[in-house]
N, C-alpha and C positions, 0 to 999 in steps of 0.2 A: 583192909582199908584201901580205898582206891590211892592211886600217887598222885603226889601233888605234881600241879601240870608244871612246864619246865617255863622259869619265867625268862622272858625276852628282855634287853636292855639294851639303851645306844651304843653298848662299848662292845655289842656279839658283830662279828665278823659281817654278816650279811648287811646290818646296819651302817657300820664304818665304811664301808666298801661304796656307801651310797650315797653320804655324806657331800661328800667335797663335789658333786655334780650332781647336788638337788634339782638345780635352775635346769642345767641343759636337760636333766632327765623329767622335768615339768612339760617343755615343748616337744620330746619325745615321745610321752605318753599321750600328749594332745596328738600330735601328727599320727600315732599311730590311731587314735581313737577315731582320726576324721576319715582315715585311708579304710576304715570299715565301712562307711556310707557311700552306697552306689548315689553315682552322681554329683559328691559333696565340690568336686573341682568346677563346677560349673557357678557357686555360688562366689558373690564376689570378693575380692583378697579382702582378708581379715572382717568377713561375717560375726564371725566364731570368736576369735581371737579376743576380742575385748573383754568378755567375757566368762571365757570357758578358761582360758591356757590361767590365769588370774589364779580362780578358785582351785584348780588341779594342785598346785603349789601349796595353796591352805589348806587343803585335804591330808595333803603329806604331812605337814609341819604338824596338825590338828593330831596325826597319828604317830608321830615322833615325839609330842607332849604327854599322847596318854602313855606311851611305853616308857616313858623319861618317870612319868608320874606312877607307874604300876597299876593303872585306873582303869576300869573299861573304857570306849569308847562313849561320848555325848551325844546320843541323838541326836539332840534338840540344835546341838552345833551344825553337828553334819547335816539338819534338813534345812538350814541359813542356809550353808554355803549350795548346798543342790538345787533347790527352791525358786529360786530365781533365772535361772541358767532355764528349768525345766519348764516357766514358765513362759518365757519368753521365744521358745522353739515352738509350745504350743500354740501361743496366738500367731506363728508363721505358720502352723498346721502343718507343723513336720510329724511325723505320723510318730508315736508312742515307741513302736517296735524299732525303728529307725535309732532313736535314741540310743536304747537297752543295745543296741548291737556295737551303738559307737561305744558307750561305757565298758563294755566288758572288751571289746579292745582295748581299750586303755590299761583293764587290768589284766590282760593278758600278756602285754605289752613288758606294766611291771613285774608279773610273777618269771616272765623270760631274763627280765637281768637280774634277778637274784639267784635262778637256778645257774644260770650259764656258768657264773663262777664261784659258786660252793661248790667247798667237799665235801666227805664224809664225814667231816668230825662236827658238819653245818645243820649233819639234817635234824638235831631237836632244834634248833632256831627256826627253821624252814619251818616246823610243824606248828610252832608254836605262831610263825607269824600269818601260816595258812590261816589257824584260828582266827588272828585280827580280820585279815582281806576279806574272809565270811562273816565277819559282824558289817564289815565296811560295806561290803555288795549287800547283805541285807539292809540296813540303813537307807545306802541309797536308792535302791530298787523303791522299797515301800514308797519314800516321798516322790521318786519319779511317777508311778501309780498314780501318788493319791494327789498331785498337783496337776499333774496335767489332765486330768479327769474334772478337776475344779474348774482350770480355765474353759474346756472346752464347755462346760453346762455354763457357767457365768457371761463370759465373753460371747460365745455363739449359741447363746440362748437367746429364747423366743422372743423376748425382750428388743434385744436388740435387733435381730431380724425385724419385726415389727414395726421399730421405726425406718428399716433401709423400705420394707414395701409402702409405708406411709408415706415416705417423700418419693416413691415413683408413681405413687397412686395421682400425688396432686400435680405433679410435673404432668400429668396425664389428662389432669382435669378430671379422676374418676373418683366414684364416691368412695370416701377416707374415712366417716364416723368409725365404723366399726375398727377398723386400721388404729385411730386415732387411741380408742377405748383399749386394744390389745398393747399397743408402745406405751401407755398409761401417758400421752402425749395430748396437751389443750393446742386445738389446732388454731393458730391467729388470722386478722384480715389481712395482713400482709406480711411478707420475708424480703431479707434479704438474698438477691442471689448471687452465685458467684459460682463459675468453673473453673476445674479444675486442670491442668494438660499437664501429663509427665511427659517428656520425649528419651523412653528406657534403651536400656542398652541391650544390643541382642542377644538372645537367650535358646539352647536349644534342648535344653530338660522340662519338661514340664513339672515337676514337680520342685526345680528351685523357681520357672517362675510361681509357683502359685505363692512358695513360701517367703517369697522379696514381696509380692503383689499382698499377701496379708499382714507381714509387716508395715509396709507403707499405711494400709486399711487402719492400722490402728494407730501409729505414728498421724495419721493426718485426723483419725477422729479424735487424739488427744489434744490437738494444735485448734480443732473445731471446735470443741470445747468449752475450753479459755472461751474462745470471741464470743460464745454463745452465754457467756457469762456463769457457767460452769454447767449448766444442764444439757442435755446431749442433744448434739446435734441432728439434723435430719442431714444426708446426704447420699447418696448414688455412688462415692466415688469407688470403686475396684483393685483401684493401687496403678492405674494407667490414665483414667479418666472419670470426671464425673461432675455432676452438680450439688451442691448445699447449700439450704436453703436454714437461715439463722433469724433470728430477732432480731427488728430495724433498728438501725443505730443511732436515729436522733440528729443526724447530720455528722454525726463525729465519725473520722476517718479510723476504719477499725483494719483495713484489708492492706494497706500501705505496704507495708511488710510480710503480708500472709507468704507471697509465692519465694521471699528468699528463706522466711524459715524453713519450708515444707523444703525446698531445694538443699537446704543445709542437712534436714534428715534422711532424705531419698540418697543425697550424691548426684542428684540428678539435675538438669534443668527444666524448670517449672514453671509452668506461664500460666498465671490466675487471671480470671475475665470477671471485673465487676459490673453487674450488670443493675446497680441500685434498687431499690425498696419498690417491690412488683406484688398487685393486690392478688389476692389468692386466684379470683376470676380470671384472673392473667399468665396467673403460672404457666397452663400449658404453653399457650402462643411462646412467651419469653424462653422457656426453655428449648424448645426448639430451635429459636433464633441464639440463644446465648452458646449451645453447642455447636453450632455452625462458627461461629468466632471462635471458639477454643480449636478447634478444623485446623480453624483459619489459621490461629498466630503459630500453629505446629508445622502448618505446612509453607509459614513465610520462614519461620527458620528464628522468630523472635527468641532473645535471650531473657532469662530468668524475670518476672516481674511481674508485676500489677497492673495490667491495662485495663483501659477503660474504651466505654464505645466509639470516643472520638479518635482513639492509636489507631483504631482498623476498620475505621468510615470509608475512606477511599479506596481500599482492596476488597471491602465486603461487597460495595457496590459496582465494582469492576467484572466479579462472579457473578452478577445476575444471568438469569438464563436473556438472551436477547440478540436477535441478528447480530446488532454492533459487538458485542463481546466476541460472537465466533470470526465473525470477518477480522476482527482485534487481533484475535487466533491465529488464523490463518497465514498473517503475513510472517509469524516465526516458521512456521512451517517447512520454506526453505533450508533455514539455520539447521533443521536438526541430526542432518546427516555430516554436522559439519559442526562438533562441538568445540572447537578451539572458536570459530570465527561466535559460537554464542557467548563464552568466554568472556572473546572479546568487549560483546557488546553488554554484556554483565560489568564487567570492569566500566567501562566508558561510564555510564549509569551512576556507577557509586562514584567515581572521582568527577563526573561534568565537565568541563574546560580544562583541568589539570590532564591533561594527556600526557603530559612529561610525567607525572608520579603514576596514571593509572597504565606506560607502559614500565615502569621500575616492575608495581605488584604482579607483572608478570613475567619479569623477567625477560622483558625485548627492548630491541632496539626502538625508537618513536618512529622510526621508519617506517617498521617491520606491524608496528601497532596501527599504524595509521593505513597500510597498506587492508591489515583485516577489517578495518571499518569500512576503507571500500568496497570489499568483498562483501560485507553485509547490504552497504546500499545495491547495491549490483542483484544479488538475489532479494531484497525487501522489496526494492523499489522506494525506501526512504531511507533516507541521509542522516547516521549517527548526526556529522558534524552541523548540520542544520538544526536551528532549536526546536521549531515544530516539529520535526522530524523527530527528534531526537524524544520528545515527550513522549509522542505517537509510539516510537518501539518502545520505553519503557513500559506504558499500558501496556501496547501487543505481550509485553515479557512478562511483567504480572496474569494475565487472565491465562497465558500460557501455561504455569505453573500450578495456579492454583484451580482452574476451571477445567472439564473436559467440551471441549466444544461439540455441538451436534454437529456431525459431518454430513448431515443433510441437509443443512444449512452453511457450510462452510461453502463459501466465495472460491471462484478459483481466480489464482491471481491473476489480475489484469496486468496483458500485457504492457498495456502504458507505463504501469509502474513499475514493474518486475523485468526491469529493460537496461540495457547501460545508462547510469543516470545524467543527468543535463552536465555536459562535461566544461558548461562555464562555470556553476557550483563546485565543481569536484578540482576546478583550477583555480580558484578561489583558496585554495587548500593546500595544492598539493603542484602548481605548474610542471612540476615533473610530468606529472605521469597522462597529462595533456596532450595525445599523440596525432589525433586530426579530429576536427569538427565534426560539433552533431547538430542534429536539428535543434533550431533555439523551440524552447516551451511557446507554444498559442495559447489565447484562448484565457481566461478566468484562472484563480487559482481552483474553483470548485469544476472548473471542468478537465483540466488538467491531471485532476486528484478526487477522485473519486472518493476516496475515505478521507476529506477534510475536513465534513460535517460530523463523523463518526464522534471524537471528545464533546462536542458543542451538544449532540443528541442524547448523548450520555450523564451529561451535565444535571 
């Protein structure tokens, strides 16, 4: 007769022993499971964590009941708890084999503190509990298998592909029927549009970004969604950037809130461009132009939110390609081998006449502030403390940032203006720093000033 196998129970030594540091040997067997994935430190603090180190604990307790209960092990338990964990690595397209390597660290991890300290008189429990750990990795292997084999045909199936080339086909203006027939998608006369700007944090694995960038992919198609009134949406977006194109809304404000949700799921800041209800004929043109604004509010530094075409009327149109932008250009030119005095003249800009708090935000004396806004009129050739002036380098400072000027068209600076400037203005300000006369200004203010007409042409 074969012998009856030796049964295991909470009160055998190996058991007891592991008891009273369940919890800390739960975050144990996670750390060691994560320190098996090449690369895994490059993902952000507590990716993982919310939902792995969780289940790891219920897995324990799940096999501490059946030994309690004398029962084999619950499948159908153990593919809850794995099931979800597996899926949600898969729609990151963390690759299958990656998985199975963190897992059986894990359990290598536990078979090491149960060997380290038994004895001899340990090893039918040992043998007995090797038996569970091989039902355990069997269990969960199969559903790691068979769940992420599901995600990957469900979620990145043809399906869905279909409709992401559907809505680049019309962003394109190129013929969609067949596109439309494959997404099982009715193409309408008009959409809503809207982009999308992540501004992510840097990354230097490729393979956690692909796996944050596919996360995000699904987190925003599930947020798209919802607004699309539950049928899937069409969009481009990648997990960094992109367009979608949804059902018009009727006038009702549907996008209000779209860019702090998405920013709530990312961690990131997110800046959505409505660009309102555009007829299909129109797609390509708008999207073109509505990517250029999302450009835009990434590279003005805007914070989280819903803009619309009038937040970024006057910088869009400040980037046109045109003489006046590069000559716009050109006058920071000076500034930029000298970034404390551009600094300065950045600060000046946001605070206007408070000169007293905009030298606080930088921590000088208003002396010492007032002395680097001469240094910029000195090299501009116009005068922070002057209002016109002062408009003028704002522009100048926008097109600078956001435009590359043609330098075959770039102006060189007149020395009229690019000179000590009229030291009655600058004593106006400053009587100190007044040390002998200059020639008073002749002449017009347009012939004085060559770039006076430049805003008015621009207008």
């Amino acid at each position: 007769m074969p012998a009856t196998p030796h049964q295991l129970t909470l009160d055998s030594p190996i058991i007891t022993r592991l008891l009273p540091r369940i919890s800390k040997l739960g975050d144990e067997l996670f750390d060691a499971a994560l320190a098996t994935v090449p690369g895994a430190e490059f993902f952000p603090p507590g990716h993982f964590t919310d939902d792995v180190a969780s289940r790891i604990i219920s897995g324990v307790v799940s096999v501490l009941n059946a030994i309690e209960d004398g029962q084999d092990l619950d499948e159908q338990q153990f593919a809850e708890l794995v099931a979800p964990v597996v899926q949600r690595r898969a729609e990151e397209r963390i690759p299958l084999r990656l998985l199975m390597i963190a897992f059986f660290g894990g359990v290598r991890r536990l078979w090491s503190e149960m060997t380290e300290q038994a004895e001899h008189a340990d090893l039918p429990d040992l043998i007995a509990m090797s038996n569970i750990m091989l039902d355990v990795m069997m269990h969960t292997t199969i559903t790691m298998a068979e769940t992420h084999s599901e995600v990957e045909r469900s979620i990145y199936g043809s399906e869905r592909e279909a409709r992401r080339e559907l809505c680049a086909a019309l962003l394109r203006g190129a013929h969609s029927e067949d596109l439309a027939a494959r997404a099982d998608t009715a193409i309408t006369a008009a959409y809503d549009m809207i982009a999308i700007q992540v501004m992510p944090a840097d990354r230097s694995l490729p393979m956690a970004d692909h796996a944050i960038a596919r996360r995000r992919m699904v987190q925003a198609q599930q947020v798209l969604d919802e607004l699309a009134g539950g049928t899937s949406a069409l969009h481009t977006f990648d997990g960094t950037a992109g367009i979608a194109l949804l059902p018009p809304t009727s006038g009702e404000l549907r996008y209000e809130k779209l860019a702090e949700e998405l920013a709530s799921r990312f961690g990131l800041e997110v800046v959505v461009i409505e660009f309102g209800t555009v007829p299909r004929a129109e797609l390509a043109e708008s999207g073109a132009q509505i990517k250029e604004f999302g450009i835009l509010a990434r590279k003005l530094g805007r914070p989280t939110g819903t803009y619309g075409l009038d937040d970024l009327m006057l910088e869009y149109q400040l980037t046109r390609p045109s003489p006046a932008r590069d000559r716009l250009a050109s006058r920071i030119v000076p500034l930029i081998d000298h970034p404390h005095l551009l600094e300065a003249l950045e600060t000046h800009i946001r605070f206007g006449s408070d000169r007293k708090s905009a030298a606080a935000a930088m921590h000088l004396h208003p002396n010492s502030f007032s002395y680097r806004l001469r240094r910029v009129a000195e090299l501009t050739g116009f005068d922070p403390s002057d209002p016109y002036d002062s408009r003028m380098l704002a522009a100048a400072l926008t097109v600078h940032r956001l435009a590359e000027p043609d330098p075959t068209r770039l102006a060189e600076p007149d020395p009229a203006r690019v000179a000590e400037p009229d030291p009655a203005r600058l004593a106006e300000h400053d009587p100190a720093r007044l040390t002998e006369p200059g020639p008073a200004p002749t002449g017009s203010s347009s012939e004085t000033n060559p770039d006076a007409s430049i805003l008015h042409n621009m207008q």
